[in-house]
N, C-alpha and C positions, 0 to 999 in steps of 0.2 A: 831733457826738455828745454832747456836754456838755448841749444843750437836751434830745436825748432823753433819758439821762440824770437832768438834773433835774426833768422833767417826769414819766417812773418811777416817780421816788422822790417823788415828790410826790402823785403817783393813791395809792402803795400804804403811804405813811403817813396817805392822808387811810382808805382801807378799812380797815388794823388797828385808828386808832382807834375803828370803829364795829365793834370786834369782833366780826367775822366766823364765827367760832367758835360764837359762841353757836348758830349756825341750825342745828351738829352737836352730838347728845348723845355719850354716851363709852358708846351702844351701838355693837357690833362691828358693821363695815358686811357689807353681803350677806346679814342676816338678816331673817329675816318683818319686812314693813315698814306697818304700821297708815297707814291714807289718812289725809292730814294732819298728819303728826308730820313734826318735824323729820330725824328717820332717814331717810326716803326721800332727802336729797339725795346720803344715801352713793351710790347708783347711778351719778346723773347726773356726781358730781366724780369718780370712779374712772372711769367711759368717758370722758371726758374727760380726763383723764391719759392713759390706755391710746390714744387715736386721734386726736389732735388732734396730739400732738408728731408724728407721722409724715405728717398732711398739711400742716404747716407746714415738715418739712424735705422733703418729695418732692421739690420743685424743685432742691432743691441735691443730693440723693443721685443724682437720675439727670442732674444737668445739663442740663435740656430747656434748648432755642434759645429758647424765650419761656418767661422763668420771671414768670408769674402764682399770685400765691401765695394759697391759699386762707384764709380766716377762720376761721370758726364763732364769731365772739366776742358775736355780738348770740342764738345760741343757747344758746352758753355766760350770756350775763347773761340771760335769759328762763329758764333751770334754776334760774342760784344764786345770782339780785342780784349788783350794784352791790359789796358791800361783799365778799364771797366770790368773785367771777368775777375780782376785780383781782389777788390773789396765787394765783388758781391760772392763770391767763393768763398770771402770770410764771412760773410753773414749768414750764410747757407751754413756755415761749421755752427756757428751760435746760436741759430734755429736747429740745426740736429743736436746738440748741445742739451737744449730745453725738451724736448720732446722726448728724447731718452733717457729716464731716471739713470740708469743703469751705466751711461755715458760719463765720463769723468772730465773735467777739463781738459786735463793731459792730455787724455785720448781726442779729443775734442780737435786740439791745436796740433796733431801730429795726423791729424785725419786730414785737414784746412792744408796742412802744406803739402803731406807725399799725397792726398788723393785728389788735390785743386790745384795749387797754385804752381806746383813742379813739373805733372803733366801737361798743365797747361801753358811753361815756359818753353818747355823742352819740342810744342806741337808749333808753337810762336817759330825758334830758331830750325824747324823740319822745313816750315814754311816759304821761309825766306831760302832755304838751302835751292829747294822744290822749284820756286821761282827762278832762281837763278841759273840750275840746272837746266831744266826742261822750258822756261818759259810758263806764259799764261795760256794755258789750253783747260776749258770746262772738264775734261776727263781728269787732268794731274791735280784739278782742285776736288775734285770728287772725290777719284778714289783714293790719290795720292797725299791728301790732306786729311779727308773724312774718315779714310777707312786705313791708309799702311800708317800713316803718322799715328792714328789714337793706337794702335798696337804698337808700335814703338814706344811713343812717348809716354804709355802705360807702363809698360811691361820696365823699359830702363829707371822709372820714379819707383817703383816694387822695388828691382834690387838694390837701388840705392836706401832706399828706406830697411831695406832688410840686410842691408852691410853695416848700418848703423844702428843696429840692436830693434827694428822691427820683427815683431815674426805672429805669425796665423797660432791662433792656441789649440792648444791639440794635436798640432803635427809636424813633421819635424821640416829643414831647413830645406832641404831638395823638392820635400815633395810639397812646400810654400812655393818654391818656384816654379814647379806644375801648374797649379794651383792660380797662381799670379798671370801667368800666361795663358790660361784659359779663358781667366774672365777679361783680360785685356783685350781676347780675341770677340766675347759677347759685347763689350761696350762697342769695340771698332765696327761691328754689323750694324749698330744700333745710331752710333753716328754718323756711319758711312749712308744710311738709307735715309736718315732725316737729313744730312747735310744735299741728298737727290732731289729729295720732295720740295726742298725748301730753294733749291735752285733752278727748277722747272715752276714751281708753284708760288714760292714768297720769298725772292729773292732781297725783299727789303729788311729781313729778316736775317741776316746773313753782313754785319758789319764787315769780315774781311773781303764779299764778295763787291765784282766792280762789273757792271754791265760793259762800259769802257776798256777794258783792260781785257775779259776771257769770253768777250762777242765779238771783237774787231776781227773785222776780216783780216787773213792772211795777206802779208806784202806781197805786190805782185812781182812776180819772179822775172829776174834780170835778162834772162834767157828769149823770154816769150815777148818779154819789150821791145828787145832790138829787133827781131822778126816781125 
């Protein structure tokens, strides 16, 4: 617990420093939100408060026999970045925290880092790979962000957390990594369609998206110029 722990406190003093803050003005949230202002992320961190602490302690409220615990943390950082997704991930642990008796601090802070704050590093450095690779195309942010990144960046924060003495109760170590790769595949569906609706519908809604950057038309081709 000491590594999770210090590794915590290490994400979420590395996020304050890039104060995070800034990407909120000190307009009240839930009010007329202008596309592309900072105010629109009021929406996105207030649901996220509101539903995310409840599907991170389901497992423990109802004590299912395979407690597979769900994320949201790669569509939590595709709302509110890197620098904002990290202390409100932790607050979302400390509201599941209180809600589930049955929850233990420990488990609390080991939930906060391998099922927030690591997947939703590891979707940050996919992202920037993503960009660089393929460029700013609405498809590579879609699917290539929404949908292959939350499966990756899920499924490698699972086995990291299960090389370091994580493990599913009840079953043994392989079939944890079945297990982990399933639901890594139901979050990626469930990001991949909200990060569509939210890019066709409330793109203001979507801090890493940029109207600028994945609607610019294509440079006109050097070929077609000189003719």
């Amino acid at each position: 617990m000491e590594l999770d722990a210090i590794l915590t406190l290490l994400a979420l003093a590395v996020a304050l420093a890039l104060r995070p803050w800034r990407m909120l003005t000190s307009a009240r949230p839930l009010v007329h939100e202008a596309h592309g202002t900072p105010a629109a992320l009021w929406t996105p961190l207030l649901a996220t408060l509101v539903l995310l602490p409840w599907l991170w302690a389901l497992p423990h409220i109802t004590h299912m026999p395979l407690q597979l615990q769900w994320s949201g943390a790669c569509l939590v950082l595709l709302m509110l970045g890197w620098p904002l997704a990290v202390p409100v991930l932790c607050t979302v642990g400390g509201l599941a925290w209180l809600l589930a008796p049955a929850l233990t601090a420990d488990e609390a802070l080991s939930m906060v880092l391998w099922h927030g704050i690591v997947p939703a590093t590891l979707a940050l450095g996919w992202g920037v790979l993503l960009r660089r690779w393929l460029g700013t195309r609405v498809f590579v942010y879609i699917f290539g962000r929404g949908f292959v990144g939350t499966v990756l960046s899920l499924f490698a924060a699972s086995l990291l957390a299960q090389a370091l003495g994580e493990s599913i109760p009840g079953i043994s170590q392989d079939l944890g990594k079945i297990a982990r790769w399933l639901m890594a595949w139901g979050d990626a569906i469930v990001t991949g369609m909200t990060t569509a609706i939210f890019v066709a519908y409330r793109p203001q809604w979507l801090a890493t998206w940029s109207d600028r950057l994945y609607l610019a038309p294509p440079p006109p081709d050097p070929g077609q110029t000189k003719s």
